[in-house]
N, C-alpha and C positions, 0 to 999 in steps of 0.2 A: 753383606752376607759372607762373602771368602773370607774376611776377616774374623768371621765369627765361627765357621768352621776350620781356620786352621788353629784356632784357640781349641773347640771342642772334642776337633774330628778325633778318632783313634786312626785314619787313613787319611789325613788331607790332603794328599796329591790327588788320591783317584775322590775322593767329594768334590775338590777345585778341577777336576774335567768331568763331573757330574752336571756343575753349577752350568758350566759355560756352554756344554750341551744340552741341556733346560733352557736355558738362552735363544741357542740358536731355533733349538727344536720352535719354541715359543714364536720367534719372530718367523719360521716357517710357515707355520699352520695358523700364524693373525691372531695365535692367543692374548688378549688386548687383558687378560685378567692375570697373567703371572704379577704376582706380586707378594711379598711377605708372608703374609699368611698362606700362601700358596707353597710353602717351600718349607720341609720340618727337619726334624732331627729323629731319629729314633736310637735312643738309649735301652744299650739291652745289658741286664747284670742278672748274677744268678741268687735264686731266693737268700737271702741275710746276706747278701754279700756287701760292704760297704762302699764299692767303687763299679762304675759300669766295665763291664770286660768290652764293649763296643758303643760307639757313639760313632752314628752314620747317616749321611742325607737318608730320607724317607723316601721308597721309590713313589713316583711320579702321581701325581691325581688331579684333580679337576683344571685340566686340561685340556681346552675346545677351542674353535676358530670362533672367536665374538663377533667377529664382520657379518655374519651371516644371520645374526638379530635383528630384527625389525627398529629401525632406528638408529644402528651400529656400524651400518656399512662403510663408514669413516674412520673408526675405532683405531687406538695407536698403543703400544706398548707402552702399558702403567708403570713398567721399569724403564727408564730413559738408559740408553746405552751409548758412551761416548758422546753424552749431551743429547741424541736422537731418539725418536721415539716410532720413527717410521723412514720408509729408503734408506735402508740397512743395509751394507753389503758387507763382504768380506773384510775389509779395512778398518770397518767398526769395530766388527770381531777380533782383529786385531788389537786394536787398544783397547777391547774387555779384556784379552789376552793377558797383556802386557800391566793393565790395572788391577788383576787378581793373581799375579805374577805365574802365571800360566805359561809355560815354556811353549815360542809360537811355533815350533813343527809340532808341538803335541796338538798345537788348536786347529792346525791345519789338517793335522790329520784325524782329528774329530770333525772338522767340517764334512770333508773327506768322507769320512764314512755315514756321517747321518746324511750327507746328501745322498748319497748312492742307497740306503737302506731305503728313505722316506722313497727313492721315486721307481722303486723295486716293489715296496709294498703301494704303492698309487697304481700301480697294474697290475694288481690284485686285489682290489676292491672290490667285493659282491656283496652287492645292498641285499640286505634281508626283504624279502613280500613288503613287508607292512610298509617299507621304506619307501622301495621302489615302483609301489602302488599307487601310494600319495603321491601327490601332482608335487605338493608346496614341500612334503621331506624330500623327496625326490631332485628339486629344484635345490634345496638345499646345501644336499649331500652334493650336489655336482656343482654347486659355489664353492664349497670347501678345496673338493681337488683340480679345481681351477685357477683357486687363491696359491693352494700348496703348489702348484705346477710355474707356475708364472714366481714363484718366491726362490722356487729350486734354480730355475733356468737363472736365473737373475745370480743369484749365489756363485753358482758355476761361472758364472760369467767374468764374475770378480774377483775369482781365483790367481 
């Protein structure tokens, strides 16, 4: 994928800390489904124009914690990272880093911030009624930020 956006990008520095923060985000929250088609480009040019004036990762979409499917609870990242696909930490991220040639204070300091955003906005969750009504969304929704709690702490750890 870096390889493909630093062929297309019109910005591939800030797409190659797009990618790797998709990445991390991903292995955060147990998204078991990033994979290829999960990830776009968007091409923007102006009517007759012959050449795109921008070509840019697509912001972010179907994006969920899969562990928390019925049957899923095991689930491991479809994109193997540094050979891994699960117990993940920091040092993996490193050599995604260094494999998408990502300069590592940049990645550091993406970790850096997606962890501190993710566990900012985690204490600020208010489930909606219909969520926090239901017993099994309800149960759900509190796997999710228990998964993302225990992935952050873990992260941080390995700093």
């Amino acid at each position: 994928m870096a390889r493909s956006l630093r062929g297309l990008s019109t910005d591939p520095t800030d797409n190659i800390s797009t990618l790797f923060a998709r990445a991390l985000f991903a292995w955060l929250i147990a998204d078991g489904d990033m994979h290829l088609k999960n990830v776009a480009v968007l091409k923007i040019a102006q009517p007759g124009a012959r050449d795109f004036e921008s070509v840019r990762m697509a912001p972010l979409y179907d994006s969920l914690t899969t562990r928390v499917f019925p049957g899923m609870t095991h689930d491991r990242m479809a994109l193997k990272l540094a050979g891994k696909d699960d117990r993940l930490d920091f040092k993996d991220f490193e050599t995604l880093a260094r494999t998408i040639e990502l300069p590592l204070a940049r990645a550091k300091t993406i970790v850096e911030e997606l962890t501190t955003a993710l566990e900012v906005a985690l204490h600020h969750v208010a489930l909606p009624d219909l969520v926090a009504n239901n017993p099994a969304a309800a149960s759900a929704a509190a796997s999710v930020m228990e998964i993302a709690s225990a992935r952050l702490v873990a992260m941080k750890a390995s700093l």
